[in-house]
Each structure stands twice: as C-alpha cells, then as structure tokens.
C-alpha positions as CSV (number, residue, x, y, z in Angstrom):
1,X,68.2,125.6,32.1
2,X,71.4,127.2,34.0
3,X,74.4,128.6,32.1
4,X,76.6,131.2,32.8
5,X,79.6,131.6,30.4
6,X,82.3,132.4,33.3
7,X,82.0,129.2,34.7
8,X,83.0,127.3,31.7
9,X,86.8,128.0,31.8
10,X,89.4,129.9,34.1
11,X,90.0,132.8,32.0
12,X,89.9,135.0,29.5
13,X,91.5,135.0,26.4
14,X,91.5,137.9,23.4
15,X,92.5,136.6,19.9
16,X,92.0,137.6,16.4
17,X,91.2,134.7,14.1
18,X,91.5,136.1,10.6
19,X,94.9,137.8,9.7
20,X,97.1,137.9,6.7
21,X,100.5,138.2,5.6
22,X,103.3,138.6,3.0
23,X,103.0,134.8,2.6
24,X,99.8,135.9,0.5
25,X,98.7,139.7,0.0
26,X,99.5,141.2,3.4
27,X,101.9,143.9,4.1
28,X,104.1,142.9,7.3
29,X,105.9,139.3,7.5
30,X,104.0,136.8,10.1
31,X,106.9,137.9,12.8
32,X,105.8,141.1,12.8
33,X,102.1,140.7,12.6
34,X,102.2,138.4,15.6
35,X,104.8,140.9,17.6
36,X,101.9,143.7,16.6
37,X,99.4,141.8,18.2
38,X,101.3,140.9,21.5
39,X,101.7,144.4,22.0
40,X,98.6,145.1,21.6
41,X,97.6,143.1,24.6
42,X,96.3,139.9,22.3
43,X,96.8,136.7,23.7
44,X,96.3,135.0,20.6
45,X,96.3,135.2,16.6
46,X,95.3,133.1,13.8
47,X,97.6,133.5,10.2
48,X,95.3,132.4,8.0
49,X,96.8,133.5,4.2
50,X,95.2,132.6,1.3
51,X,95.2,129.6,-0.3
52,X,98.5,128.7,1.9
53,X,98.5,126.9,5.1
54,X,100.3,128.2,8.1
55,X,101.4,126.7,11.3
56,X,103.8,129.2,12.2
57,X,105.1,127.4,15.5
58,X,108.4,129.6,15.8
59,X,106.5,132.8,16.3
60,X,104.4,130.9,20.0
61,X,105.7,132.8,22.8
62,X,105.0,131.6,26.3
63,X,102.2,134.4,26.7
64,X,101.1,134.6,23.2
65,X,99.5,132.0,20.8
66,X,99.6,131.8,16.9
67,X,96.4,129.4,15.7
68,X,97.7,127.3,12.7
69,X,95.2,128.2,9.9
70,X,94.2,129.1,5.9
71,X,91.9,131.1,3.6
72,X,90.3,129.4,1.2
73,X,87.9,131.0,-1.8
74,X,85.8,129.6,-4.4
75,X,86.6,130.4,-8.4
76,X,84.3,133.8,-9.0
77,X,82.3,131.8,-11.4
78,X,80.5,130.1,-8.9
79,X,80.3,133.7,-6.6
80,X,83.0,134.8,-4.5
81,X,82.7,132.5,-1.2
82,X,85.6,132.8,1.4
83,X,86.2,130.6,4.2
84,X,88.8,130.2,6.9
85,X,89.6,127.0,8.5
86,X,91.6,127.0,11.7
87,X,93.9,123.6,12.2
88,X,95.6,122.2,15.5
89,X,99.0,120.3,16.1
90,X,98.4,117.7,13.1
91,X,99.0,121.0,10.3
92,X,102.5,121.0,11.2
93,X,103.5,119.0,7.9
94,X,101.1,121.5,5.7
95,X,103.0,124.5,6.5
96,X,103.8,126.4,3.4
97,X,101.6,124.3,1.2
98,X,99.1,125.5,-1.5
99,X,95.3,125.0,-0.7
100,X,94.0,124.4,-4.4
101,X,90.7,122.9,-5.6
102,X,90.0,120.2,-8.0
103,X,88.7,121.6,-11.3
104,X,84.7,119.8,-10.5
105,X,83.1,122.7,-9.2
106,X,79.8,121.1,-9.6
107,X,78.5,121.8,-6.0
108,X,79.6,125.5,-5.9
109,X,80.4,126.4,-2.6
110,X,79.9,123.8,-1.1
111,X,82.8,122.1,-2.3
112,X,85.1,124.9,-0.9
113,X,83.6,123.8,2.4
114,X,83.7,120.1,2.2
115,X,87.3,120.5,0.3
116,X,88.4,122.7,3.8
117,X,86.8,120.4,6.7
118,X,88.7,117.3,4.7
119,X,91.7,119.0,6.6
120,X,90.2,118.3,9.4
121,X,89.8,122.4,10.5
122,X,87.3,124.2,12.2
123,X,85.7,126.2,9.7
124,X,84.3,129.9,9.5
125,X,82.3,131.9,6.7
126,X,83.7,135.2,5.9
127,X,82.2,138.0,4.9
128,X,79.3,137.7,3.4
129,X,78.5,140.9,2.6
130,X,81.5,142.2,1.3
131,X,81.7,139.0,-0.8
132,X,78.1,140.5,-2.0
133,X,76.3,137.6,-1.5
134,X,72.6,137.3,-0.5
135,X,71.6,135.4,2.2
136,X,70.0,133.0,-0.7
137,X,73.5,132.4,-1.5
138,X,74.5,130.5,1.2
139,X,71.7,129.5,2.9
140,X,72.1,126.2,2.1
141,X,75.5,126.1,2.7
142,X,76.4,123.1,5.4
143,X,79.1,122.0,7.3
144,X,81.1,125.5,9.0
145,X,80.0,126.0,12.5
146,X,81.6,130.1,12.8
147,X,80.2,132.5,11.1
148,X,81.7,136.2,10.8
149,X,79.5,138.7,12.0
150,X,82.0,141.5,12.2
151,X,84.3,142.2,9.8
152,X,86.6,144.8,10.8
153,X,88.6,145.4,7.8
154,X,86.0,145.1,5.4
155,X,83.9,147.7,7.8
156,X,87.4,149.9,7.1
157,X,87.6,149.4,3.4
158,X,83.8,150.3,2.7
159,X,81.3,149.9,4.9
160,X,80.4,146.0,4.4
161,X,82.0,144.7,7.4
162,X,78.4,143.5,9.7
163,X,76.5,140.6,8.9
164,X,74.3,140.2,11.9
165,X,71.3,139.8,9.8
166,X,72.7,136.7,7.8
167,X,73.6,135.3,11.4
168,X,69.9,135.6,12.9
169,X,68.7,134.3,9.1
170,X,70.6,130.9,10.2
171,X,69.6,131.1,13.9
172,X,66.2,131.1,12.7
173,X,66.5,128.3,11.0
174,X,67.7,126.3,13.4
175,X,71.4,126.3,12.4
176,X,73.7,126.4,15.7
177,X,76.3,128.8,14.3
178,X,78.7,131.0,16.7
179,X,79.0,134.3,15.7
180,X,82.8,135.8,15.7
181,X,84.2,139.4,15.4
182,X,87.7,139.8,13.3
183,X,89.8,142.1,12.1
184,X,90.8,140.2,8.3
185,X,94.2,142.4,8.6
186,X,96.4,143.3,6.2
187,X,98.2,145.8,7.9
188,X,98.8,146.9,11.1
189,X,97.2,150.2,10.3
190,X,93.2,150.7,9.5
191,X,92.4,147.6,9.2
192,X,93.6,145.8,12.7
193,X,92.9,145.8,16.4
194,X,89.0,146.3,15.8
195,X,87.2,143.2,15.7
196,X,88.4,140.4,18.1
197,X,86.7,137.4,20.1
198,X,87.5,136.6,23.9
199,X,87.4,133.1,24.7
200,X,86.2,131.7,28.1
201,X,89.1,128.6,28.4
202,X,91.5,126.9,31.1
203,X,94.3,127.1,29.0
204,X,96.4,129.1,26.2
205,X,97.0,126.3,23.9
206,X,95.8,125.2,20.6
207,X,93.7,122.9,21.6
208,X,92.1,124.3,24.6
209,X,91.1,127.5,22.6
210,X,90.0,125.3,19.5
211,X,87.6,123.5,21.9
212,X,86.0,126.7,23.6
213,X,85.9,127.9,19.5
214,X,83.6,124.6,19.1
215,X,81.3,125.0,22.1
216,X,80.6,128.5,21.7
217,X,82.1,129.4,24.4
218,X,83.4,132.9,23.8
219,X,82.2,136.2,22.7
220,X,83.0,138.7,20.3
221,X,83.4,142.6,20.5
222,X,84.4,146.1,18.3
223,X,84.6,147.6,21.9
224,X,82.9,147.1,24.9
225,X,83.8,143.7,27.4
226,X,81.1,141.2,28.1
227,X,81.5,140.2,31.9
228,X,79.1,137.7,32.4
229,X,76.3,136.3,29.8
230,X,73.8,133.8,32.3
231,X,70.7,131.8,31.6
232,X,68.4,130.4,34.8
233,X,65.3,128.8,34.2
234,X,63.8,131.9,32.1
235,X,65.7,135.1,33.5
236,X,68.9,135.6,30.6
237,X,71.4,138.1,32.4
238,X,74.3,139.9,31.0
239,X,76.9,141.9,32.5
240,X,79.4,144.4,30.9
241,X,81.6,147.3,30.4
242,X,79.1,150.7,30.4
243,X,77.3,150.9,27.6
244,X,74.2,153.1,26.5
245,X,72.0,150.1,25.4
246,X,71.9,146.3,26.3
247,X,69.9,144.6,23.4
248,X,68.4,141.1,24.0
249,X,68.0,139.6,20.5
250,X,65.1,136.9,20.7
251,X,63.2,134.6,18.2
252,X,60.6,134.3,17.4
253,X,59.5,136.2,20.4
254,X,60.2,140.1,20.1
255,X,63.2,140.5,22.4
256,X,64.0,143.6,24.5
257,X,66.2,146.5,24.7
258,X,67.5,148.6,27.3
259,X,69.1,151.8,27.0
260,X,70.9,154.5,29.8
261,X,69.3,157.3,30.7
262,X,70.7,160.7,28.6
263,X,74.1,161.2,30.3
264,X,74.1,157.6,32.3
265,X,75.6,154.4,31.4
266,X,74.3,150.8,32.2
267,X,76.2,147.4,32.8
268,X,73.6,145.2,33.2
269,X,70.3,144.1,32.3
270,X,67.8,141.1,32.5
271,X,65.3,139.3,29.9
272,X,62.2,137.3,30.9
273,X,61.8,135.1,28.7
274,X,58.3,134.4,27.5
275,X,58.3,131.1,26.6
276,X,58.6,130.8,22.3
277,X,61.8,131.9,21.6
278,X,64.0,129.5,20.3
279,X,67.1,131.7,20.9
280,X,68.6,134.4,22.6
281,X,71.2,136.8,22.6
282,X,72.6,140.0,23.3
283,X,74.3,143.0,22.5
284,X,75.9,145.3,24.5
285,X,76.3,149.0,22.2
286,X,79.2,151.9,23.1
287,X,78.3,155.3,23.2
288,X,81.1,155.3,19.8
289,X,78.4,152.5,18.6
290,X,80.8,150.0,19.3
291,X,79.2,146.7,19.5
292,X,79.8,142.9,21.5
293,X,77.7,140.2,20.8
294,X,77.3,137.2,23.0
295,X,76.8,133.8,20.9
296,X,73.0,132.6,21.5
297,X,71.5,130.7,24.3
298,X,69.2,128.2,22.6
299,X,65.8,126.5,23.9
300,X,64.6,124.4,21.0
C-alpha cells in the first residue's frame, strides 16, 4: 500500500464546518461571522443554523468560501442526537427554509439521519458527548460518514468537547468514518477559532472541498499542523509542526508513541506496522496539549 496525503491535491485549505448565526441562536449575522473567519486566516466556513438551511452565496469572496449547510436535531424524547449536513450548488432554492421532521419518530435517530441525507448532504455526528450519549446510543446509527471528534465550543462551555474514544469505537468496528475538528460557534469570542480541519484539494470551491470531505482527505487540529501523513508498504510516517509527542493509534495491534526529550521537540516519527491492525492513525500533541489527528489509514 502507498499513500501520502500531499499528493492528493495542490493545497491546503483551513475551514470550519460547524458555525451558527442569528438566523438560529448565534450572536453575530452570517456577514460578520464569515468576515471573522477571513480574518482569521480561514479559507473556508460552513453556516450550518439549526433547523434552517443556508446557502449564503452573497457572503463567497474570491479567497474565502461559505459551505451551504444545516443543523438538524432529534425531539429529546428519543435522546438529544445532532447532525450537520453540508449541501453543494443544488441548496440554492432551500435557503431560508425550515428543516422539520415528520411526527413518526419510530426509528429514533435514525430518522434524523435518513430525513438529512434525503437532501442529498454530506453528513456529520456532533457531539456526542456533550449530547450525553453513550456510545450504545449510536452505535447503530448508519448512513453519516464525519464524525466530530473535537468539539471546540462544547470543550469551552464544559469540558465535553473530545470524542476520540466514540471514533476508535466505530473504527473498530469496521465503520470508515473521518474524524473532523470544529469550532460549533456562536460567537466570535470563547467559542471560535479552536477546532478546524485542513483539507488536502486542487481547488477552493464547493465541490472540490465537498469531494476531499468524502475521501478523507484532510485532517483536523486544536493546534499543531500536520505536514505529511504517508503509508508504504508497512512503514506509516507523519510529519508536523513541533510537538512533544507523535502518537500512532493502531487496532487491534498496540500502536506506538513517541515523545521529545525534556526541553526538545519532535516533527516526525515512523510506525512499523506489525501486521494485525486494521487501522492506523496518529496524533501529533502541543506542549499546550493541543491536539491534530490525521483520519486513519486502513488495511482490512
């Protein structure tokens, strides 16, 4: 096998996909979230208000992208299950228009799922731990290929923001899920610029970075950059920013983890693979504890 993530596409590209408004229970108007973000140095940004879908086309700038896209949640009766679902050129007539589900709730979550990929978007789990659901809860759960790992604002409200463990739950399983960092903003305070993915595409455009979404061909970060993530026959490399640990995340073998000496930094660091894992990945940690994840490589 031979994969290295910098050959898929010509660039780089830094995006939040998870953001909300005063169209739903935000605190700055879509033009000023979006101008937030561009300053920041984002290329891109996904609106994605509840229950409301966006395709704010006015706000594109030449260098700067706004993702068409919606929230979506499930009646607490059933547990609190939220979902975002990211939509390309053919949302441009469901701007502005409630998301509401019918009143059979008979398949619990799942409906919210099947209900969201009928509008033909690319769907992510949010938040499973600050939703307070086990992984029991939506194990079952079919038909979203992102999950959220990072959760930046929930992280900032109170501490449930990481779901790493729900991720590697699926992995195990065999379910091909890309993990993504986000901020779920509702201010441009606290609760933005911490959790963002950087997708490996030829092009800023709805499509292109909807298609590198799909393949998994991105990573996400709190903090450090992710230069190079490689696989060649059974040596997995990854390259980054200094960092005081390089974690290679492997099942069902044990993995590995590297770490700087006291003082020192590392940027890179190389796995062996032994020959039963049926994925890997890695983590590349901060000396703040700042995290980015790669998505896995998988061999079975």
């Amino acid at each position: 096998m031979e994969f290295a993530l910098s050959s898929v596409g010509k660039q780089w590209w830094k995006g939040n996909l998870h953001s909300h408004t005063t169209v739903s229970d935000g605190r700055a108007d879509p033009a000023a979230m979006a101008e937030h973000y561009r300053n920041a140095g984002w290329d891109f940004l996904a609106i994605t208000d509840h229950r409301r879908f966006g395709y704010h086309e006015d706000l594109h700038k030449d260098n700067f992208l706004i993702l068409p896209g919606i929230e979506g949640d499930m009646d607490p009766e059933v547990g609190t299950h939220h979902l975002v679902a990211l939509g390309d050129a053919s949302w441009k007539d469901k701007h502005g228009q409630a998301f509401t589900l019918s009143a059979a709730k008979a398949n619990g979550a799942q409906h919210l799922v099947d209900a969201l990929n009928a509008e033909q978007g690319l769907t992510m789990y949010c938040h499973p731990v600050w939703s307070r659901r086990e992984f029991a809860d939506i194990e079952e759960l079919q038909g979203f290929s992102l999950f959220e790992i990072y959760n930046h604002g929930c992280e900032h409200e109170n501490r449930t923001g990481l779901a790493v463990l729900y991720w590697d739950s699926f992995l195990r399983r065999g379910r091909r899920l890309w993990g993504t960092a986000v901020d779920d903003s509702h201010s441009m305070e606290g609760d933005s610029l911490g959790g963002w993915v950087m997708v490996r595409s030829d092009h800023l455009t709805t499509a292109s970075i909807l298609a590198a979404l799909r393949q998994g061909h991105f990573y996400s970060s709190s903090g450090p950059e992710i230069l190079e993530w490689a696989v060649k026959d059974d040596e997995l490399s990854v390259q980054c920013s200094p960092v005081r640990s390089i974690h290679f995340v492997a099942y069902e073998g044990r993995g590995r983890s590297f770490h700087a000496e006291p003082g020192q930094r590392i940027t890179e660091a190389v796995y062996r693979r032994r020959g039963s894992e049926t994925f890997v990945r890695a983590e590349c940690v901060d000396s703040k504890g700042r995290t980015a994840w790669t998505n896995p490589i998988f061999f079975a």
